[in-house]
N, C-alpha and C positions, 0 to 999 in steps of 0.2 A: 434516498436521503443521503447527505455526504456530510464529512463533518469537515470545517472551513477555520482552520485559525488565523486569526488578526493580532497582527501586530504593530503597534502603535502606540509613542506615549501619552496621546490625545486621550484621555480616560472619555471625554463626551462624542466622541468619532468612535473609539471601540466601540461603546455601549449603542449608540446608534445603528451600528454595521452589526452587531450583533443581533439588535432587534428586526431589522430586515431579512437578514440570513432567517433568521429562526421562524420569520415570518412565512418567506418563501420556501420552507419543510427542510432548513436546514438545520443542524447542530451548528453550534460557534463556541468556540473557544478563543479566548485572546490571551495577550502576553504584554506588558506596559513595554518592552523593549529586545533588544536581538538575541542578549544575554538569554534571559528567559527563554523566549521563541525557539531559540535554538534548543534547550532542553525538554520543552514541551514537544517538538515536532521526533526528537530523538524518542519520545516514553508514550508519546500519545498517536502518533502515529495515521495526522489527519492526512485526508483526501487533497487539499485544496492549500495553500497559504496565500493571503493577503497582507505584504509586508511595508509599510513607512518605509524611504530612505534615509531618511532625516531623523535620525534617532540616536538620542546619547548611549554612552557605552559600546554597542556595537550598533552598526548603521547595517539597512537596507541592503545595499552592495556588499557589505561584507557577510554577513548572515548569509545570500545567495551563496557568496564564491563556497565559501565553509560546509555547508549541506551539499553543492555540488560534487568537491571534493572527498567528502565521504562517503562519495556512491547513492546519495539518495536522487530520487527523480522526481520529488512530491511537486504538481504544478508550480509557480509561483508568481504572485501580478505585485507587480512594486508600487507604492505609492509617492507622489513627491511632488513636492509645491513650485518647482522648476521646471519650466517648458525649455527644457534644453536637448536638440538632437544629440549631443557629447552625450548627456547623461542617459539618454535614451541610446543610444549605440552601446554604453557601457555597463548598464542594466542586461538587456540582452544578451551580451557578449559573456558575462558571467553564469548567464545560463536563465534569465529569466525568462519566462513563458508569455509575459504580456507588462504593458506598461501604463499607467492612469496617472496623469495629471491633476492634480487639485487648483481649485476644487471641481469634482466633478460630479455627475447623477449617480444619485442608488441606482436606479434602474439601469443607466447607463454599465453601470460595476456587476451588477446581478448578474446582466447579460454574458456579460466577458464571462465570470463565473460558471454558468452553466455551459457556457460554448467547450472551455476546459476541458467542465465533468465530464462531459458529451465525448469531447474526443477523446480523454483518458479511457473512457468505457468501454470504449470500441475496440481503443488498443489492447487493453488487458482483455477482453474478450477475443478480439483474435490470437493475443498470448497464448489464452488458456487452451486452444485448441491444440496446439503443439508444445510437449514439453519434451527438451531434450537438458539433461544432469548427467554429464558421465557417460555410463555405459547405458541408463537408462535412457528409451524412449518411445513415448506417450503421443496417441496422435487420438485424441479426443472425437473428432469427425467421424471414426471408423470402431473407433471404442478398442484400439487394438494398444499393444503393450511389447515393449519387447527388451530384454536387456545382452547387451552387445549382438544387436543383429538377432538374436532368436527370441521366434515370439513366445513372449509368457501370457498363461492362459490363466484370467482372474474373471470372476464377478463383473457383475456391473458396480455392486458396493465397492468391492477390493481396488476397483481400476478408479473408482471415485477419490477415494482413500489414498489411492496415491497419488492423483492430481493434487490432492489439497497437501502431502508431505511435502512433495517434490517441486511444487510450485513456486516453493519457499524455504529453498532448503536452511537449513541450522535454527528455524523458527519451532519452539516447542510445542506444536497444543494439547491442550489436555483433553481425554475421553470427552467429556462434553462437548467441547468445541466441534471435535472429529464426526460424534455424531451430529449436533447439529449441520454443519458442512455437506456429510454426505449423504446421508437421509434425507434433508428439506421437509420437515415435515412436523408436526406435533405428536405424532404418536410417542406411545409409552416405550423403551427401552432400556434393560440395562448397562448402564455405562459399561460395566467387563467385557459387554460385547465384544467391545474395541478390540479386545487383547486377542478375540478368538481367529480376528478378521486379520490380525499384525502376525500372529502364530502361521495362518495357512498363507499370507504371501512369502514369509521368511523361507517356509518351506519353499515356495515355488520356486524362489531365488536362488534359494542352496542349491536345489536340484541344478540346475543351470550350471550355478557358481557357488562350489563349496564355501569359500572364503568371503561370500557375500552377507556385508558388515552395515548397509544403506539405512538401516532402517536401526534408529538406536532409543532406547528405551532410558526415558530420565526418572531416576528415581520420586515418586512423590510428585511428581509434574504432567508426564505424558509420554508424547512420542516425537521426533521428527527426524526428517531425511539430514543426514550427514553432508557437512558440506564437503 
């Protein structure tokens, strides 16, 4: 399941497209226009965006260049009542992922949608096999760990745990998060765990590298990998 925001000042086009998404086992969130959109996609953090070009305040094309430029990669399929190659080369060109002319099929849009997730999936799944941060690096395949060149020896938990830090560096999560992440599982736990599993890699790190600082502890919050 992915969660897909729309963006659009058509209130009966959102609500629709939402109904479909949520139909075919998606989440949907929408935004009446770019302003919005754009701080939704900054706090909320979906999978997918569905954006209008044709939108007051800030348009389609602009919202794209804007999230581009600040480093994010979230898909994105523009929508737009203009069969025009121009606008379609210039969509694109600011980094859009796919392009849909109005009007056009739900089904037709679903499809594109999933094709996205699909390849989004594949790619952050072959990501996750290899992480390299630094001096850190993670090669998932092998289960192996190692910081500048020498390998460090953790857990299958510990080496999980820092997939999920290092994945994402300067992202906070809290013990819950961590353990749900790298546990997978329902059993019972408690949260302090966390700190026992961050205590014995800091060690393994020191050993290494005295001055090794990666791992930083947010008061009242959790944990994450230093960027």
């Amino acid at each position: 399941m992915a969660t897909v925001l729309i963006i659009d000042d058509d209130r009966s086009l959102r609500d629709m497209l939402a109904m479909a998404l949520e139909d075919a086992g998606h989440d949907a969130l929408t935004a009446p226009d770019g302003i919005v959109g754009e701080r939704r996609i900054e706090r909320l953090e979906p999978d997918l965006v569905v954006s209008d070009v044709n939108m007051p305040g800030r348009d389609g094309f602009s919202l794209c260049r804007r999230i581009r430029e600040a480093g994010n990669e979230v898909p994105v399929i523009l929508l737009t009542a203009r069969d025009s190659e121009i606008d379609e080369a210039l969509g694109l060109e600011l980094g859009a992922d796919d392009y849909v002319t109005k009007p056009f099929s739900t089904r037709v849009l679903l499809a594109r949608i999933s094709s996205l997730l699909r390849r989004e999936a594949a790619r952050a799944s072959k990501a996750a096999c290899f992480i390299e941060v630094g001096a850190l690096r993670l090669d998932a395949d092998r289960m192996q760990a190692s910081w500048s060149g020498i390998p460090l020896r953790t857990t299958v938990t510990e080496f999980r745990l820092l997939q999920v830090l290092a994945g994402r560096p300067g992202v906070v999560y809290s013990r819950a998060q961590l353990l749900e992440r790298v546990r997978g599982d329902d059993s019972v736990v408690a949260e302090r765990l966390v700190d026992t599993y961050i205590r014995r890699l800091r060690r393994a790190f020191e050993h290494l590298d005295p001055s090794f600082h990666g791992i930083e502890t947010v008061i009242g919050a959790g944990y994450r990998w230093r960027d």
